[in-house]
Backbone bond lengths (Angstrom), bond angles and torsions (degrees), N, CA, C in turn:
res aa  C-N    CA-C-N  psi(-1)  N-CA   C-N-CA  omega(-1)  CA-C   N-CA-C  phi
1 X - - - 1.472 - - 1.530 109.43 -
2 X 1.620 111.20 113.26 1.768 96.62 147.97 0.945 129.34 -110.97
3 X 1.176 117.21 -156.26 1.970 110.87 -155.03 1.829 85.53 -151.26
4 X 1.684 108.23 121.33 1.248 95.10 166.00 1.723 118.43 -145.02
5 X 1.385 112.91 126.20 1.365 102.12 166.37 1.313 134.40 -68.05
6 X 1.625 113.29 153.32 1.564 111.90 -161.74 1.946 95.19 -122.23
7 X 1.677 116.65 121.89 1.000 101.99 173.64 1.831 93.64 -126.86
8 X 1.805 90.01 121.87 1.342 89.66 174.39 1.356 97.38 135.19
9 X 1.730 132.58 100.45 0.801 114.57 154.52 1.297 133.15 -149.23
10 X 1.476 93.31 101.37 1.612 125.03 176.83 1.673 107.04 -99.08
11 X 1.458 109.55 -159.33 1.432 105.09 -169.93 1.297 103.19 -46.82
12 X 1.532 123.89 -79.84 1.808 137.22 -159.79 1.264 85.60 -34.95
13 X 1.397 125.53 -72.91 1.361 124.19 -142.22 1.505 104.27 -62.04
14 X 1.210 141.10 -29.86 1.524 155.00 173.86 1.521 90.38 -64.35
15 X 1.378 132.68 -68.35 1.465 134.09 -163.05 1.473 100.46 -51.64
16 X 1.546 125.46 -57.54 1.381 119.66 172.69 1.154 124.84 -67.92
17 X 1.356 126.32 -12.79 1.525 112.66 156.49 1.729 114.32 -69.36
18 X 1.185 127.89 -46.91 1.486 120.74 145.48 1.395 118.47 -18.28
19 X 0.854 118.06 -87.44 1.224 127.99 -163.58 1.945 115.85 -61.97
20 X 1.147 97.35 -21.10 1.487 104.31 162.64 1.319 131.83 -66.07
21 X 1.464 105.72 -36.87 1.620 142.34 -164.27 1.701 93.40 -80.02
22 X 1.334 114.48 -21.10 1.848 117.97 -174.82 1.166 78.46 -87.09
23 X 1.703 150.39 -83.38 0.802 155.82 -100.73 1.890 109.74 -67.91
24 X 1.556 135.52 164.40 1.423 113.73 133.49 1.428 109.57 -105.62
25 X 1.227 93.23 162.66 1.796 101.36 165.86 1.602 105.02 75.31
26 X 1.322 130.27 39.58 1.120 144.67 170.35 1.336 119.67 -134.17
27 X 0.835 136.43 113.90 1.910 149.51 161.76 1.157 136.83 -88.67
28 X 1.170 124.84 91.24 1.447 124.96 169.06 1.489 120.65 -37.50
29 X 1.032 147.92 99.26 1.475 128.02 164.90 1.256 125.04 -85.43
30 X 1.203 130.24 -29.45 1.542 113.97 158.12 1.812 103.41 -162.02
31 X 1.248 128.18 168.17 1.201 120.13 161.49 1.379 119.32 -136.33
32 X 1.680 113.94 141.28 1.365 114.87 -161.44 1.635 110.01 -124.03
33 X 1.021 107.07 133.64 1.988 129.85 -178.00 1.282 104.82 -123.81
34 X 1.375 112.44 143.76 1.272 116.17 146.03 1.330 133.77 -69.12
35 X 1.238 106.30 -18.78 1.683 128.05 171.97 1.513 91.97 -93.11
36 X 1.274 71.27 112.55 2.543 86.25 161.80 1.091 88.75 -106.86
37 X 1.195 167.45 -43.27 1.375 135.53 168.99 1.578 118.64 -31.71
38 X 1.375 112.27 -64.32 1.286 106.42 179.82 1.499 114.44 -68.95
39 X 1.423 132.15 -27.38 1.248 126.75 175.23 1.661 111.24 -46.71
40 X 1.340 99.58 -51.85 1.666 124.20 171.06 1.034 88.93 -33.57
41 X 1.479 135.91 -85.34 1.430 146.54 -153.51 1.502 114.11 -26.23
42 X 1.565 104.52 -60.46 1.146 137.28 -168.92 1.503 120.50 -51.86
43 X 1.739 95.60 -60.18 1.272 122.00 -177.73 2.010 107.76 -40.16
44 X 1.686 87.45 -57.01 1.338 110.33 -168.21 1.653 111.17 -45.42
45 X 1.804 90.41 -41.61 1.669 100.93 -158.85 1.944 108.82 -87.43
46 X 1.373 113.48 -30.32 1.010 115.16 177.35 1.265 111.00 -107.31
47 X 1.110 139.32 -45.54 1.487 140.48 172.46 1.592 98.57 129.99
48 X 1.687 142.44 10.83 1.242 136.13 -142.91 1.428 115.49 -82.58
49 X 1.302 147.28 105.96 1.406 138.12 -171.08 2.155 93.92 -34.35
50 X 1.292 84.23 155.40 1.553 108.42 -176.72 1.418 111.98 -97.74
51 X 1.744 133.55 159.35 1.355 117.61 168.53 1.576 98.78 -129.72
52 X 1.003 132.54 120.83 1.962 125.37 171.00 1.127 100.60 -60.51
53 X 1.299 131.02 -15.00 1.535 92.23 -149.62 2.337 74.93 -151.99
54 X 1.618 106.94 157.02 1.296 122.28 174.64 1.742 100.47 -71.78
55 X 1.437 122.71 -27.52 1.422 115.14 -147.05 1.850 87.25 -90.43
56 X 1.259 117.00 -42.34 1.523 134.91 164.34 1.517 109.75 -18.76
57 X 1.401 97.88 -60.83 1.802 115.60 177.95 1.250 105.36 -65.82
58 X 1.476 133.28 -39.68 1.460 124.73 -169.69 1.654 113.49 -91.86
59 X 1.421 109.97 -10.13 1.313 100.52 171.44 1.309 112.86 -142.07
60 X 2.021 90.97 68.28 1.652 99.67 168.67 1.098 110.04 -118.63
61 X 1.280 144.82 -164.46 1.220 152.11 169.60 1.310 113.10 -57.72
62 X 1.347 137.04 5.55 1.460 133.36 -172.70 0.914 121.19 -76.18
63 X 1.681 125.92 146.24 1.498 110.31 -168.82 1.832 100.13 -90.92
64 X 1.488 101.80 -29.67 1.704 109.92 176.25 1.346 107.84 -117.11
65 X 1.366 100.65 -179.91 1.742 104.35 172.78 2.069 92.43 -144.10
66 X 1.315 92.51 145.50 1.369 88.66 -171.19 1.565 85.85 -126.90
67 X 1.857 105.54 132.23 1.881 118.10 172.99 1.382 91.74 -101.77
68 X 1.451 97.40 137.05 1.249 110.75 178.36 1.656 99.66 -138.26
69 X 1.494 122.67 28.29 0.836 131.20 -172.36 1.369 128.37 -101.31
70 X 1.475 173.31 131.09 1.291 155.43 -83.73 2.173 90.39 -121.06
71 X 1.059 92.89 155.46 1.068 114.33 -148.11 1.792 119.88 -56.78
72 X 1.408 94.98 -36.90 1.880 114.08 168.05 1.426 111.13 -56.68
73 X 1.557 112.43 -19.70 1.932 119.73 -159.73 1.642 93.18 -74.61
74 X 1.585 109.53 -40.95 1.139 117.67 -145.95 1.825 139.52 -49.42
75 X 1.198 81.61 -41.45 2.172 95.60 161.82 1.206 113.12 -75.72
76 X 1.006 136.47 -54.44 1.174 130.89 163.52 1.375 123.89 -30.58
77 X 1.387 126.54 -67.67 1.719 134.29 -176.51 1.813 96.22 -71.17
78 X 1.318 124.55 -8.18 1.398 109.89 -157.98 1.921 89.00 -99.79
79 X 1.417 107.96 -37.22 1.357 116.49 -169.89 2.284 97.76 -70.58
80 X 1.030 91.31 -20.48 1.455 87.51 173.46 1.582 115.20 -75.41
81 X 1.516 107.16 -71.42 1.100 99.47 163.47 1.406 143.93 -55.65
82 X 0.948 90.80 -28.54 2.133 85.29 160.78 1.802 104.11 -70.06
83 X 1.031 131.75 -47.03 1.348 119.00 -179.50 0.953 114.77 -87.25
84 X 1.463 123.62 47.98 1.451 123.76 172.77 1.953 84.70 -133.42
85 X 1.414 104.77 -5.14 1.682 88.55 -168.19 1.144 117.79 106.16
86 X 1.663 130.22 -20.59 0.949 137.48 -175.21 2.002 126.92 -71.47
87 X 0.797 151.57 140.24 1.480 167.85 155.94 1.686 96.90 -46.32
88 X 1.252 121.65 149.82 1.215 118.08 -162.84 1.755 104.81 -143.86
89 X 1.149 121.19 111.61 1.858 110.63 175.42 1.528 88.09 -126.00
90 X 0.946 75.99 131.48 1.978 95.48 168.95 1.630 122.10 -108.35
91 X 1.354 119.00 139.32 1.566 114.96 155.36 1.607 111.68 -58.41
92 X 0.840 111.76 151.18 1.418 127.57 144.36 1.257 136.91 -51.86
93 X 1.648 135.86 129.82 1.584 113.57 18.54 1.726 87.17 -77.09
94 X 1.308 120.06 171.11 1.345 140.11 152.58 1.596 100.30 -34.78
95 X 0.869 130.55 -67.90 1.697 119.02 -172.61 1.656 92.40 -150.66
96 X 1.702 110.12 171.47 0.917 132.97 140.82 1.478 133.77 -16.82
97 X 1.194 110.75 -30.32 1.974 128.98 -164.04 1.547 108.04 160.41
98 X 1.008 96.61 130.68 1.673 116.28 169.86 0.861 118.11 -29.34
99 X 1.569 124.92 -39.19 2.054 122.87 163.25 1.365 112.09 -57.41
100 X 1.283 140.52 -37.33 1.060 132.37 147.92 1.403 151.85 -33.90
101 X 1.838 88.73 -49.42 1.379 92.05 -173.94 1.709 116.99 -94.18
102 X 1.936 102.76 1.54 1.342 98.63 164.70 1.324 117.41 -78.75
103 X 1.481 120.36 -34.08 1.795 125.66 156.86 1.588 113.22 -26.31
104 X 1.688 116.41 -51.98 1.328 118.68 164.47 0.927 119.65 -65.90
105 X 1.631 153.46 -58.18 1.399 132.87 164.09 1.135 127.35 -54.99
106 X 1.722 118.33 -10.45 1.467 122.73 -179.83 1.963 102.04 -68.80
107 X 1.308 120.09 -43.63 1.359 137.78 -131.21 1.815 83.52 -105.96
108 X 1.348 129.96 -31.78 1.635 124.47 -160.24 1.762 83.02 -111.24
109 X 0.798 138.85 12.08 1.892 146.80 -175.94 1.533 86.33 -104.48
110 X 1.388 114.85 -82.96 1.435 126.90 -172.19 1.256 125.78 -38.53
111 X 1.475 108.64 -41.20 1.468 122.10 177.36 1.608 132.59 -100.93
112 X 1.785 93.06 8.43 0.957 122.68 168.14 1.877 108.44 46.81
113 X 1.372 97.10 54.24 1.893 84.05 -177.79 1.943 75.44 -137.30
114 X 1.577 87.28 157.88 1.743 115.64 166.07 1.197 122.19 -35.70
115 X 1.179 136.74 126.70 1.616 141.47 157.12 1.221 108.24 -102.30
116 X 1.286 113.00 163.88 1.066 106.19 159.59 1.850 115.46 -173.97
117 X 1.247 148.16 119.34 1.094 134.83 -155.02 1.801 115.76 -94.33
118 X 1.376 118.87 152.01 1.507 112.04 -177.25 1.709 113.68 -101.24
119 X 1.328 101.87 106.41 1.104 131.74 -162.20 1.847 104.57 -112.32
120 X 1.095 126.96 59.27 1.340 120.50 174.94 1.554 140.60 -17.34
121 X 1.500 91.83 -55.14 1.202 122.37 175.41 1.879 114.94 -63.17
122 X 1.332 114.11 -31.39 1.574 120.88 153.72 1.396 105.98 -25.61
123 X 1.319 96.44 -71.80 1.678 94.58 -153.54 1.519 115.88 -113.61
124 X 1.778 110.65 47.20 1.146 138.32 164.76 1.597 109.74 -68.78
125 X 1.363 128.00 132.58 1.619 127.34 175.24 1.827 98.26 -86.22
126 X 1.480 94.09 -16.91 1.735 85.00 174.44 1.196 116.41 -65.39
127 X 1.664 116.30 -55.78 1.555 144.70 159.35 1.689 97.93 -9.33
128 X 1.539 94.44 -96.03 1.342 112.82 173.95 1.370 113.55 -10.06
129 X 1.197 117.07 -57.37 1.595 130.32 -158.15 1.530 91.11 -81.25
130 X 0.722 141.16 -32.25 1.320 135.08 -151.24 1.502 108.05 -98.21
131 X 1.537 107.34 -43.50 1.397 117.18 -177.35 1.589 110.76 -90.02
132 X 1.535 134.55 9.45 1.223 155.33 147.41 1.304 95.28 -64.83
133 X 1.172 137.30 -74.99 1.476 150.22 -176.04 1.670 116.84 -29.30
134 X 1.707 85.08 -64.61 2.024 104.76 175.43 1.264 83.68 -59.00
135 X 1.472 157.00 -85.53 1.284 120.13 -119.43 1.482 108.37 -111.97
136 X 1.453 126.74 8.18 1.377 134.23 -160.17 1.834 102.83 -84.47
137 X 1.477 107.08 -29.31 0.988 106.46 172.28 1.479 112.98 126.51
138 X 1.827 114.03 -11.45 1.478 123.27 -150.44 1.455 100.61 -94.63
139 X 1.655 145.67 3.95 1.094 142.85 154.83 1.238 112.94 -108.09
140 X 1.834 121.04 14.82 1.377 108.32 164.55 1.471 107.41 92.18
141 X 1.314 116.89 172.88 1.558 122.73 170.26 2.094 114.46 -49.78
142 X 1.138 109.05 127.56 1.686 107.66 -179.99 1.553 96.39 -81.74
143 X 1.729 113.05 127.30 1.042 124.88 -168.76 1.849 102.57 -111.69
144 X 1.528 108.99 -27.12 1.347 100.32 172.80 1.515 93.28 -174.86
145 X 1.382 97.32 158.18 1.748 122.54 -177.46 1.301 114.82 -118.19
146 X 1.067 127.25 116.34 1.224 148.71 -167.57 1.587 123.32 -97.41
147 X 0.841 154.19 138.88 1.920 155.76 161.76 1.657 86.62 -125.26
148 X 1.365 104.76 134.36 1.656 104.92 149.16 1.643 95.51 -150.66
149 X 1.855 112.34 132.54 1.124 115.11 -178.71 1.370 103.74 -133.35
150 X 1.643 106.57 140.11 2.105 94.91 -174.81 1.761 91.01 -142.56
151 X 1.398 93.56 122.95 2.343 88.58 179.78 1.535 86.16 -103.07
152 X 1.243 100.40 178.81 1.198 129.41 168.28 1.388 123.32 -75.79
153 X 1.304 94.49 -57.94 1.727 127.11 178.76 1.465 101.44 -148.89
154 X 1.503 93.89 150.54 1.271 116.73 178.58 1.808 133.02 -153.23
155 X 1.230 100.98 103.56 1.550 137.68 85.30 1.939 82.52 -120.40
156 X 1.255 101.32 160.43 1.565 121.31 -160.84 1.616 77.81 -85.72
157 X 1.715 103.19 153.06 1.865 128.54 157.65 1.425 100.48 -6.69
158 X 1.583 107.66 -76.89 1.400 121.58 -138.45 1.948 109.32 -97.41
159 X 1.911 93.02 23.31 1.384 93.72 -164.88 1.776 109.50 -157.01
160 X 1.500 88.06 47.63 1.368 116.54 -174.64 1.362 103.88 -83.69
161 X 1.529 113.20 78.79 1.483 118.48 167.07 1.670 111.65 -111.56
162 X 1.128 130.29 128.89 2.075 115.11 173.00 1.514 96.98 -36.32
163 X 1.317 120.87 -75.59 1.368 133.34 -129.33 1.975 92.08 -75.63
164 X 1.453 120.64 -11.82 1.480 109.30 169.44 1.663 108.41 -96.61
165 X 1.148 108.30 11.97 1.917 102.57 156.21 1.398 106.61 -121.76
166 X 1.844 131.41 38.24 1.101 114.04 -158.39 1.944 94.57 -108.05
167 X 0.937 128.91 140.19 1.499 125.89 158.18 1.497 97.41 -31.97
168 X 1.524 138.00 -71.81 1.350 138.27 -158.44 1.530 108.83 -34.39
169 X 1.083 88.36 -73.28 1.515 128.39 -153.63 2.127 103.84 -100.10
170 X 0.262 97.57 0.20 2.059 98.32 -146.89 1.666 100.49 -113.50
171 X 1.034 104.70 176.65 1.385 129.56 -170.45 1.128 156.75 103.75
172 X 0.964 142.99 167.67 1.655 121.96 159.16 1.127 121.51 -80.02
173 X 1.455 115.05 -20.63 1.643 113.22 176.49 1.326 116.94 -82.28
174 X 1.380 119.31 -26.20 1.425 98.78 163.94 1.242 115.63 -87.08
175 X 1.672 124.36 -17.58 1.340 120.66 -176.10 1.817 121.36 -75.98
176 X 1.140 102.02 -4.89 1.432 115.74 -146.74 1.730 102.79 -126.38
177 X 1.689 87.37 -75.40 1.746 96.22 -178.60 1.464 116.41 -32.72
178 X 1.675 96.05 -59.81 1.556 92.61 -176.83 1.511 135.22 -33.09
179 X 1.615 122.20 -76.07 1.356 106.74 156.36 1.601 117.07 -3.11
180 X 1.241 108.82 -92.44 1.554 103.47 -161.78 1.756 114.61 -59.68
181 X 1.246 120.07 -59.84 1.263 127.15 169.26 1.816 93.67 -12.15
182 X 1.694 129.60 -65.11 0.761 143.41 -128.18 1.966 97.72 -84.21
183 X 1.409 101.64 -41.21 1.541 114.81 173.06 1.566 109.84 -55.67
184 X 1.686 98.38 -65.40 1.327 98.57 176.42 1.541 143.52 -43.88
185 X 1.859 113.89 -6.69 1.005 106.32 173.97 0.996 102.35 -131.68
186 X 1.347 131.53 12.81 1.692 142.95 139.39 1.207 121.51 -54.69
187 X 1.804 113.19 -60.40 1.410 85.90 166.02 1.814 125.85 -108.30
188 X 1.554 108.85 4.53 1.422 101.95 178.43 1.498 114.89 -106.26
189 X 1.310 114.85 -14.14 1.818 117.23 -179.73 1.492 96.29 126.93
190 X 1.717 99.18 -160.37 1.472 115.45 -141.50 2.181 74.92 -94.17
191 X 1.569 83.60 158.13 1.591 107.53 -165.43 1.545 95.33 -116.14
192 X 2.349 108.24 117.05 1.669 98.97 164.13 0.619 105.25 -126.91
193 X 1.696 118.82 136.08 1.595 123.79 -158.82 2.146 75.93 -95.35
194 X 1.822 110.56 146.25 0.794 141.83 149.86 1.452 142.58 -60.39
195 X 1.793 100.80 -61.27 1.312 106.02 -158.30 1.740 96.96 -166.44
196 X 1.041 140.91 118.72 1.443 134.14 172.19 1.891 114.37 -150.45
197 X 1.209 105.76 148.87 1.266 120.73 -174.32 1.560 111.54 -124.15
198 X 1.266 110.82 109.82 1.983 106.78 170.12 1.599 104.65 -130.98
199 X 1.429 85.00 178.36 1.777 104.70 -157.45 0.945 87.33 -142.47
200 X 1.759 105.86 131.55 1.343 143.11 157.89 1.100 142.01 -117.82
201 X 1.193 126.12 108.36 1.474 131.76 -145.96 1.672 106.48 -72.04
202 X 1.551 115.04 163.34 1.499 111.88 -152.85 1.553 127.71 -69.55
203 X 1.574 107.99 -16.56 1.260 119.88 158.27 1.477 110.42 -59.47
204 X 1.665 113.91 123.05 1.410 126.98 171.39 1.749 113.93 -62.89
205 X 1.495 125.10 -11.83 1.142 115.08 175.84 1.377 110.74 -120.48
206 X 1.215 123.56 26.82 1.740 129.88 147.49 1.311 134.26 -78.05
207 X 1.542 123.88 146.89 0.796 127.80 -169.27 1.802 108.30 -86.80
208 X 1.541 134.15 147.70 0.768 147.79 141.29 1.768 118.14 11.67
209 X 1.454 127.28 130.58 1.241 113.04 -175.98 1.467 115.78 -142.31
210 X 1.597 101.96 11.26 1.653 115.98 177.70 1.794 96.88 -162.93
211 X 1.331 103.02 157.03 1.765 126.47 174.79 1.318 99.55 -147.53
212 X 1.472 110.36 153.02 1.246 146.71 175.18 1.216 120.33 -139.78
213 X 1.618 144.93 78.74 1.491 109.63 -157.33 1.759 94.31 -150.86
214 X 0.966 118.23 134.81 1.344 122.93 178.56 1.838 116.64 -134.17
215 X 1.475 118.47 144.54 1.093 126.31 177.13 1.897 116.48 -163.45
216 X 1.590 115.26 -160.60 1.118 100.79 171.14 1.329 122.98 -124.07
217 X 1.245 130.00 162.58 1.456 122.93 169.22 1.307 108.42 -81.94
218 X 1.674 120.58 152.14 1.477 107.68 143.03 1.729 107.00 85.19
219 X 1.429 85.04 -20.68 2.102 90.85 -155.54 1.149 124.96 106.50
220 X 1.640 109.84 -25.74 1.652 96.50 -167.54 1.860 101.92 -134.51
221 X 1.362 109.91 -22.92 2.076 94.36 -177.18 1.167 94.31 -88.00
222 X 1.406 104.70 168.23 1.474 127.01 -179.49 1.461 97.24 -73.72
223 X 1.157 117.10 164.20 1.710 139.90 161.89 1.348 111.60 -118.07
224 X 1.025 128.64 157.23 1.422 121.83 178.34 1.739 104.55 -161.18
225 X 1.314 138.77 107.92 1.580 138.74 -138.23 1.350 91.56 -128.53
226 X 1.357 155.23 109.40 1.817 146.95 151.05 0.762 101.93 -148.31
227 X 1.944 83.90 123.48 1.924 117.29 165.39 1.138 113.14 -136.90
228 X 1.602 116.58 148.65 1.884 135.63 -154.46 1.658 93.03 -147.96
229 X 0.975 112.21 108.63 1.179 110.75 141.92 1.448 121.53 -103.18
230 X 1.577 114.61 167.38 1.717 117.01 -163.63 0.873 105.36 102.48
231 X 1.607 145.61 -24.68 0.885 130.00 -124.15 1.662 118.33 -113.82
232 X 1.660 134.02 136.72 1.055 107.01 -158.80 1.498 137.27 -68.32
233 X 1.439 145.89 54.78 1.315 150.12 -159.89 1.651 107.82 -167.50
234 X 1.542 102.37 172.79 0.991 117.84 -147.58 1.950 92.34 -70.31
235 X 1.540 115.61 157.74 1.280 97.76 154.30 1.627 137.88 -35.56
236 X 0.945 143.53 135.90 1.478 138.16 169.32 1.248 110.22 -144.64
237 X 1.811 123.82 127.08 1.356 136.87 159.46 1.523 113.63 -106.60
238 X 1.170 134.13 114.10 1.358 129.38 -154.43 1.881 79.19 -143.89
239 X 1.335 128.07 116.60 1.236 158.49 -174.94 1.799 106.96 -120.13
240 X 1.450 124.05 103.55 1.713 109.02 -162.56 1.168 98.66 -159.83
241 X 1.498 107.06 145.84 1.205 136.65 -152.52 1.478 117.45 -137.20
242 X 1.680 103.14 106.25 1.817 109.80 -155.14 1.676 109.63 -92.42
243 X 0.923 115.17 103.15 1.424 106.05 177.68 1.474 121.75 -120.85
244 X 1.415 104.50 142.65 2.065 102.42 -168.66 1.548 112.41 -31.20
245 X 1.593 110.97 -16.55 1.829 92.60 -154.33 1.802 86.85 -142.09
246 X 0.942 138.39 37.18 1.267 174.50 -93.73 1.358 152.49 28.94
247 X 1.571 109.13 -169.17 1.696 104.94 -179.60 1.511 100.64 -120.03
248 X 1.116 109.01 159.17 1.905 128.42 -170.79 1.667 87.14 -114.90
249 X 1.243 130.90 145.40 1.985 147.03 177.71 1.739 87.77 -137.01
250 X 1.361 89.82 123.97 2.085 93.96 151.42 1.347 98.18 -129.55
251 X 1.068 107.13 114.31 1.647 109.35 -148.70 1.817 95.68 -112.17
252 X 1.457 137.20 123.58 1.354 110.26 -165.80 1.516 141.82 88.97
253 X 1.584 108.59 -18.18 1.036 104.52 -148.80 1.648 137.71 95.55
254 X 1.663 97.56 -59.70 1.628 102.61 172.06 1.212 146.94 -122.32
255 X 1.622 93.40 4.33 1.711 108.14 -158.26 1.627 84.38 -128.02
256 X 1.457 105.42 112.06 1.710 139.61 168.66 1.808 121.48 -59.90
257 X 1.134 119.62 108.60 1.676 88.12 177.00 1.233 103.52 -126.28
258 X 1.412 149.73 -178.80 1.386 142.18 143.55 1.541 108.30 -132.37
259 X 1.154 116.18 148.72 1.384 131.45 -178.86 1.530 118.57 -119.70
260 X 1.363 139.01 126.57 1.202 142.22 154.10 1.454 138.12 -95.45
261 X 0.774 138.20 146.41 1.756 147.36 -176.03 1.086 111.62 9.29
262 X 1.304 158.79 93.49 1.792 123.98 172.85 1.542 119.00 93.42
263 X 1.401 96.57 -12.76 1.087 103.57 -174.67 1.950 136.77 -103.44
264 X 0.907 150.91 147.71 1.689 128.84 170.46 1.404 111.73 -84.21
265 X 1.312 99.25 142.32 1.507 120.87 -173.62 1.542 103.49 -47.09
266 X 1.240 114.24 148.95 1.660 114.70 -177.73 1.526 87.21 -127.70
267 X 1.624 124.28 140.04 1.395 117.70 155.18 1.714 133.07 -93.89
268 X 0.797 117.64 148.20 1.529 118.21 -167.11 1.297 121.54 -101.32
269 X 1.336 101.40 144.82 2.040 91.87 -162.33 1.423 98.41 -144.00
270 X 1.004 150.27 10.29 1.872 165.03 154.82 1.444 108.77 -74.17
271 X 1.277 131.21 77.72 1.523 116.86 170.57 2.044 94.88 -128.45
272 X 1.757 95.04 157.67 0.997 109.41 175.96 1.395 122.35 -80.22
273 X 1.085 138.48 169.74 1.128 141.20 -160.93 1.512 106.54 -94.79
274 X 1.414 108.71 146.46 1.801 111.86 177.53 1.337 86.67 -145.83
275 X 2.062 85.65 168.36 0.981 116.87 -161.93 2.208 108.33 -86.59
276 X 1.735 108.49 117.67 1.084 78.21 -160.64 1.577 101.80 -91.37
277 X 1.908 116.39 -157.39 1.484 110.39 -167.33 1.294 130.49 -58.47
278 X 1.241 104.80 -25.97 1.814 107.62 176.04 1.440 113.89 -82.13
279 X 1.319 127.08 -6.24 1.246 123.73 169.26 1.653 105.08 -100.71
280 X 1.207 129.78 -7.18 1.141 136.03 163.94 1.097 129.55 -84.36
281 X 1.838 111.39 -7.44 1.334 139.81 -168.84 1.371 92.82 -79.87
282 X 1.683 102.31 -66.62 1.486 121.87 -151.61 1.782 108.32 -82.62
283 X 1.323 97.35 -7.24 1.990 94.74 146.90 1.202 130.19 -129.18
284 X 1.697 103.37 43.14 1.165 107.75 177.72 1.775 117.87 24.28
285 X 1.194 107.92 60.95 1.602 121.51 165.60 1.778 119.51 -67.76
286 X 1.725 106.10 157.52 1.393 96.73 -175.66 1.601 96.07 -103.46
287 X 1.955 111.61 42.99 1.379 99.50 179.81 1.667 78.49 -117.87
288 X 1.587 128.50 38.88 1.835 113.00 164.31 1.664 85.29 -98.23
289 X 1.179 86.67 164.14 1.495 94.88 144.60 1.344 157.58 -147.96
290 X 1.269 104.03 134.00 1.704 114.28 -127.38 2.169 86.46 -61.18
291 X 2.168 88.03 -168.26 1.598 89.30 -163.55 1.773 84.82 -81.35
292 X 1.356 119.89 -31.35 1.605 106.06 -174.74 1.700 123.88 -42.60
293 X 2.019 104.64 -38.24 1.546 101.15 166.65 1.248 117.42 -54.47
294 X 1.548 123.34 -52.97 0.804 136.04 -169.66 1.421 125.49 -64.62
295 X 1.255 114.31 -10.62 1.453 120.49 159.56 1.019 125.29 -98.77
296 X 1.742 117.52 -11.56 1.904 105.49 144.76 1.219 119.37 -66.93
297 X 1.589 128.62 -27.13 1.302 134.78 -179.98 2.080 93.34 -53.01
298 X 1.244 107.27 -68.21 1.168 128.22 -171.51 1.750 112.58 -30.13
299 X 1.608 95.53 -48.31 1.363 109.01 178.16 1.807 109.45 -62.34
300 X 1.403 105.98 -69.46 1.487 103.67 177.82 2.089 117.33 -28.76
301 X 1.697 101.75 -41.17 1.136 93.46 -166.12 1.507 100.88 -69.00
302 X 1.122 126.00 -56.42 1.429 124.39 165.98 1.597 124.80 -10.29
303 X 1.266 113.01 -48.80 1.283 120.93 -151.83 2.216 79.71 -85.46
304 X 1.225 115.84 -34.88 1.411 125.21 -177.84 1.398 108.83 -57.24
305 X 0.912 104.35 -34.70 2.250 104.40 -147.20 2.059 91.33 -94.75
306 X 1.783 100.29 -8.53 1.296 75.13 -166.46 1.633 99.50 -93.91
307 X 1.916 108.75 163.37 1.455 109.45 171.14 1.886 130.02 -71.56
């Protein structure tokens, strides 16, 4: 059994109370907002004990505390909870900027307790399947790695927050990139961005509205990174993986395909079962990943957001 506090509750933080509620051997102990309206919300809809107060959350019985709170909050609430003793999982990105998020590995180092970042896509059986594939040998030598992301609008319908279209804080590249950025050097090696070009629209407090950015994995495959929002068509996340004797698609997020020679892509729907994050929690596995990954992730985005 662990026990974890939830501070933050906007969408993520709502999605992981879901997703907790599937779980066994997991406990909510309380969750804390600055919005009591929405805490209210919550309470009503899930039944979740409440916290008044942030200090409430840090000195309860929890074995973690999970921020699910916008991205500038993040060193700050993380340096608390580690010096309260607490276990630490964060949303994504790790912070605001890399000065930050070494404050967070500085503060969960010192206090010697668990980090660990929420990375979905970790403990995907699609993932799994896919990255069995890249390295098993069955698409041949990897000749290049691909990201291509295009919204419609942005911050998306269902994700109408200021501070997720903000230059600071905001974007798709930190909201988005991460995930993959995060695969890519999980399972292919260390990530060097080269050369990249983005566009920012004329308001000084907007977020980003085009990428261009290419580099290599590992040292030696190509990278290849482009995202547009505005743009006229449906959302599309297309994540792909070129190899002499085929290609790997994570197309979405969830739907797998692979393609060979001559051939049309077939999608794949048979994967085995893995272990997902809360069971990876509760044996402290080296498949979380701690805030140190997450502050190379952190770095790459950096090197992105700038003009």
């Amino acid at each position: 059994m662990i026990s974890i506090g939830i501070i933050g509750a906007g969408i993520v933080g709502e999605r992981i109370i879901k997703q907790i509620q599937q779980e066994d051997g997991v406990e909510i102990v309380a969750v804390f907002d600055e919005n009591s309206e929405r805490l209210q919300k919550l309470k009503q809809t899930y039944g979740v004990p409440l916290a008044s107060s942030l200090d409430e959350i840090l000195y309860s019985k929890a074995d973690w505390v999970y921020i699910g709170t916008p991205p500038a909050s993040h060193a700050a609430i993380a340096k608390k909870a580690a010096d309260a003793g607490l276990n630490v999982l964060s949303e994504k990105p790790l912070a605001h900027n890399a000065q930050a998020g070494e404050q967070m590995v500085e503060a969960v180092t010192e206090n010697r307790v668990s980090s660990a970042m929420h990375f979905p896509l970790m403990y995907s059986p699609v993932v799994h399947e896919m990255a069995k594939r890249a390295k098993n040998g069955s698409i041949g030598d990897v000749v290049r790695i691909e990201l291509q992301t295009f919204f419609p609008e942005w911050p998306r319908a269902w994700q109408q927050t200021p501070w997720i279209g903000s230059r600071l804080e905001g974007g798709f590249i930190r909201e988005v990139f991460p995930h993959y950025l995060q695969l890519i050097q999980r399972i292919f090696g260390d990530i060097s961005l080269k050369d990249h070009q983005i566009s920012y629209p004329e308001q000084p407090e907007l977020c980003e509205t085009g990428l261009l950015a290419h580099g290599l994995v590992n040292g030696k495959t190509p990278l290849l990174l482009t995202g547009l929002s505005g743009v006229a068509q449906q959302e599309l996340l297309q994540f792909k993986v070129y190899g002499t004797k085929g290609v790997l698609t994570l197309e979405n997020w969830s739907q797998l395909y692979v393609a060979e020679k001559q051939q049309e892509r077939i999608q794949l729907t048979d994967f085995e079962k893995v272990p997902g994050l809360f069971e990876e929690m509760k044996a402290m596995s080296t498949a979380l990943v701690p805030f140190e990954e997450g502050l190379a992730i952190q770095r790459y985005i950096d090197q992105l957001v700038k003009n």
